[in-house]
C-alpha positions as CSV (number, residue, x, y, z in Angstrom):
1,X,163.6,100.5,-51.1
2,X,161.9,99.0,-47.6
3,X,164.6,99.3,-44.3
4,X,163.4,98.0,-40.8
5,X,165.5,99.2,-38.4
6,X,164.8,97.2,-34.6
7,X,160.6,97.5,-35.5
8,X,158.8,96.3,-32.6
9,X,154.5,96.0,-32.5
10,X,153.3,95.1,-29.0
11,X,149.1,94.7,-28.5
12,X,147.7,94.4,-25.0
13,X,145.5,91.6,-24.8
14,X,143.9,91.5,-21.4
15,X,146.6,91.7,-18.6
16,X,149.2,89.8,-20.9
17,X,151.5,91.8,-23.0
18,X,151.8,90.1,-26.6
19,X,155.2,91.1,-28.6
20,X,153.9,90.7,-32.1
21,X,157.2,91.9,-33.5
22,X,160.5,92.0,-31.5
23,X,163.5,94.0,-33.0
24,X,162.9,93.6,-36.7
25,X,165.4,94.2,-38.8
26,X,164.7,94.3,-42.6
27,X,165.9,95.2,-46.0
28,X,164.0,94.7,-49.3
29,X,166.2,95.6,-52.1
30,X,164.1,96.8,-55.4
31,X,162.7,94.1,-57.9
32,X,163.1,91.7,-55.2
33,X,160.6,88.5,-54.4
34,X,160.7,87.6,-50.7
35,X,158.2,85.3,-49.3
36,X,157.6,85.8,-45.1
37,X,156.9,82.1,-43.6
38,X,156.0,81.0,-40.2
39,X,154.0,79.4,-38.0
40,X,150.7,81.0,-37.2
41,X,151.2,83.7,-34.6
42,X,155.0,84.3,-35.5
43,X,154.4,87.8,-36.8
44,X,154.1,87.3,-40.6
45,X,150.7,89.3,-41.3
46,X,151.8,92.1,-38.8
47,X,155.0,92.6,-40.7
48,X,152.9,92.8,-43.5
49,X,150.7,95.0,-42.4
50,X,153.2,97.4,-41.2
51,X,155.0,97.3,-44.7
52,X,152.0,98.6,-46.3
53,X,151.5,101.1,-43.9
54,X,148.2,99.4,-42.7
55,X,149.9,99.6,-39.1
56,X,152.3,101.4,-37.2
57,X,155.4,100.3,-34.8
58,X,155.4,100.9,-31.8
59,X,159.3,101.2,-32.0
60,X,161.8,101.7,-34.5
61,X,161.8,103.1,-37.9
62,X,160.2,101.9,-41.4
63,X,162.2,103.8,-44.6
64,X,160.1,103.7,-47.6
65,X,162.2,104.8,-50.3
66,X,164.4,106.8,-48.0
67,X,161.5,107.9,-46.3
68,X,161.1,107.9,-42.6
69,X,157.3,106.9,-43.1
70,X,157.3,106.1,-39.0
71,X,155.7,109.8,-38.0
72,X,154.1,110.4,-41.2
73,X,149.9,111.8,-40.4
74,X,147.3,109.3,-41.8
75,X,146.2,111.0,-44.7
76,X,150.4,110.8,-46.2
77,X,150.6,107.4,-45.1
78,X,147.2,106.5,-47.4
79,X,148.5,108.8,-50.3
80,X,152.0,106.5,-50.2
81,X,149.6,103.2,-49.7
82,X,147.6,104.6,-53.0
83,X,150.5,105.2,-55.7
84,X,153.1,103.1,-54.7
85,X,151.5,99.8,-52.8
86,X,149.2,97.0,-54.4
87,X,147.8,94.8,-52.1
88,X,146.7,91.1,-52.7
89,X,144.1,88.9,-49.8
90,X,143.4,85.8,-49.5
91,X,140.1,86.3,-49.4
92,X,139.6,88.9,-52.8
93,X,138.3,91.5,-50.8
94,X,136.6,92.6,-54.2
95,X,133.4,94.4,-53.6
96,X,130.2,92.5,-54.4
97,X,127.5,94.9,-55.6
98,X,130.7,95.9,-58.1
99,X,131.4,94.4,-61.4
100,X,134.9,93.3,-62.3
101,X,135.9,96.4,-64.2
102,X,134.3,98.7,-61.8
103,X,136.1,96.8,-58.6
104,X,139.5,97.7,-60.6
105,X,138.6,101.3,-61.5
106,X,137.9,102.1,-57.8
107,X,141.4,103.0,-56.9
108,X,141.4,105.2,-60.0
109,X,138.6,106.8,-58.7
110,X,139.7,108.0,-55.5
111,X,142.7,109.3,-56.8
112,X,141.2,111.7,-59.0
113,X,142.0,110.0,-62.5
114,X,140.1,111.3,-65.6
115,X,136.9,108.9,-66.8
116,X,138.3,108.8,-70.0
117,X,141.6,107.4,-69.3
118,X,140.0,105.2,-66.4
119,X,138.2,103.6,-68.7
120,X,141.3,102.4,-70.9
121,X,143.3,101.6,-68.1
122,X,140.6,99.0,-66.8
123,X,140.2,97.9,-70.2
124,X,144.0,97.1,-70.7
125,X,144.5,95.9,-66.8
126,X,141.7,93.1,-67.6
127,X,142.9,91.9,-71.3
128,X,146.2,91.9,-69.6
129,X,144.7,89.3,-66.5
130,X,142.3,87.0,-69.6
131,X,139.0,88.9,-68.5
132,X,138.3,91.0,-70.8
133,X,135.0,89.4,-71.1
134,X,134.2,89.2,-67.5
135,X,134.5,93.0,-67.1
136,X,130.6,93.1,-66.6
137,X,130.3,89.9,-64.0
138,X,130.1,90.6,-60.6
139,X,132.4,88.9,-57.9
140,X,129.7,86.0,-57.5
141,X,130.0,85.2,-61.3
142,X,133.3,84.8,-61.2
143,X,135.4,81.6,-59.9
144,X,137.8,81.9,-57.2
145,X,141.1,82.3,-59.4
146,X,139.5,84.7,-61.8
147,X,138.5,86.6,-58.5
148,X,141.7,86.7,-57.5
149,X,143.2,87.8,-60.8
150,X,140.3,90.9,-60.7
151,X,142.0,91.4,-57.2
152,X,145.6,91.7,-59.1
153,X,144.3,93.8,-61.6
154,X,142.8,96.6,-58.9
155,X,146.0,95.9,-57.0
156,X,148.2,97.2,-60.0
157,X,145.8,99.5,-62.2
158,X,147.9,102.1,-60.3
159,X,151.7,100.6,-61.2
160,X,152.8,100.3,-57.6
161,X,156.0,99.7,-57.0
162,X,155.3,96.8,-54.6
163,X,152.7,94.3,-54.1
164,X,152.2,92.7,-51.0
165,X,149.8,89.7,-50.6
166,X,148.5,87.9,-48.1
167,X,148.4,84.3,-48.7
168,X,147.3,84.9,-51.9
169,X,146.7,81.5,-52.9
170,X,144.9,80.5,-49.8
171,X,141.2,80.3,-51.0
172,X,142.2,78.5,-54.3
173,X,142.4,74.7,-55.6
174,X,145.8,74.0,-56.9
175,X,145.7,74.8,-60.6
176,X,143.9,78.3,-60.0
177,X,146.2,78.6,-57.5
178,X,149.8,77.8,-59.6
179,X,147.9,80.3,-62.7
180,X,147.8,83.0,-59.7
181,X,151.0,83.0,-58.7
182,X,152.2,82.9,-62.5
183,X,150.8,86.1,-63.1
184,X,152.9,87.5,-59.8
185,X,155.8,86.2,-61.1
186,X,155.0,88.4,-64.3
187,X,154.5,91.0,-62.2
188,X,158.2,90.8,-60.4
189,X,159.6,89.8,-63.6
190,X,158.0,93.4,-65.1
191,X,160.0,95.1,-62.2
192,X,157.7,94.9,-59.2
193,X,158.6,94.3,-56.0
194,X,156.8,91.3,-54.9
195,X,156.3,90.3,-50.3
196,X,153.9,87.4,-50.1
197,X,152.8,85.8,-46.7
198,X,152.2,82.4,-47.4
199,X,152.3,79.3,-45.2
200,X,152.6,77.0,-48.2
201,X,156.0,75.7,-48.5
202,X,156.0,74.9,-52.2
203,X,155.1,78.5,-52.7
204,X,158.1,79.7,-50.7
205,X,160.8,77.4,-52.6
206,X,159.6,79.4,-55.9
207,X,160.6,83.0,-54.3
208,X,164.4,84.7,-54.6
209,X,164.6,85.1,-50.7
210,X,162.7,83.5,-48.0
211,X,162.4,84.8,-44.6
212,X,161.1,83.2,-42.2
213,X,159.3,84.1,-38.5
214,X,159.1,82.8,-35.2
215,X,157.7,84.4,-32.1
216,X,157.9,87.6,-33.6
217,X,161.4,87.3,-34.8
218,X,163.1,86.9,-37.6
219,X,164.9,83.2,-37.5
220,X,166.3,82.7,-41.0
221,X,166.4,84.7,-44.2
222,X,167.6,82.2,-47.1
223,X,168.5,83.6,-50.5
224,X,168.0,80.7,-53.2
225,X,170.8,80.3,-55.5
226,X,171.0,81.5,-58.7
């Protein structure tokens, strides 16, 4: 499903040349849960980024599906990012003014999805996350892990084949956090792909595969035993 093939990202940062990622190579097989771990500034988010086509290398190629995705235009790298990758933050990245069911219908809306059947999908998509009564609360009535689980619900109202998050447990107290990160694992066990960034080691240890970044490089990648 996801092949890096020698991926390198390089940023300019004054007169010193930063190698974000060096030589990359990657493969993500289908149904999969890999966590990425690191040290800050070992590459982690811009691998990240670059999987959910949110960046570009500036070497080597990125097969998404079997698709060379490395030369695709912007607006067929945002129609790929639209039907066949959630994303998860740390940080929600749910729109305030919004309520809870209208944050989740928002990807419906841009791609063109009757009102009808938006409505029922929001409907289900929040029973399914234990807020069906918070549809009409706005972000700032919400707690931190049912903000999150809003996030999870906009992040799969479209039935992406993989979700990538971003320290997804970051913002959140312990018990939100472990309820999170349960309803992942539902997700993966459903059949999604499932990359999470994550600096927190006791999240990594519950993940299939662990792969783990330094100075832009990939240092280990550990498959836990059956």
């Amino acid at each position: 499903m996801i092949c890096l093939e020698q991926v390198e990202r390089v940023f300019q940062v004054g007169e010193e040349t930063v190698y974000a990622l060096q030589q990359v190579d990657l493969t993500i097989q289908p149904g999969e849960y890999v966590s990425i771990m690191g040290p800050s500034g070992s590459g982690k988010s811009t691998l990240l980024n670059i999987l959910g086509l949110l960046d570009r290398p500036d070497r080597g190629v990125y097969r998404l599906e079997g698709l060379d995705t490395t030369e695709l235009g912007e607006r067929k790298q945002a129609d790929i990012r639209r039907h066949k990758i959630g994303f998860i933050f740390q940080f929600f990245h749910l729109i305030l003014r919004l309520t809870a069911a209208e944050n989740v219908e928002l990807p419906l809306t841009l791609a063109g999805v009757a009102a009808g059947q938006r409505k029922a999908r929001v409907a289900e998509a929040l029973d399914r996350m234990g807020l069906a009564d918070r549809a009409r609360h706005r972000p700032d009535q919400l707690s931190g892990g049912q903000r999150q689980r809003v996030a999870i619900a906009r992040a799969t109202i479209m039935q992406p084949a993989i979700i990538l998050a971003d320290e997804p447990t970051g913002n959140l107290d312990r018990a939100s956090g472990t309820d999170v990160i349960e309803t992942i694992e539902g997700l993966n066990r459903a059949g999604m792909t499932v990359v999470i960034v994550t600096h927190d080691p006791e999240l990594g240890k519950r993940t299939g595969r662990q792969v783990r970044m330094l100075d832009g490089r990939i240092e280990d990648d550990l498959r836990r035993a059956s």
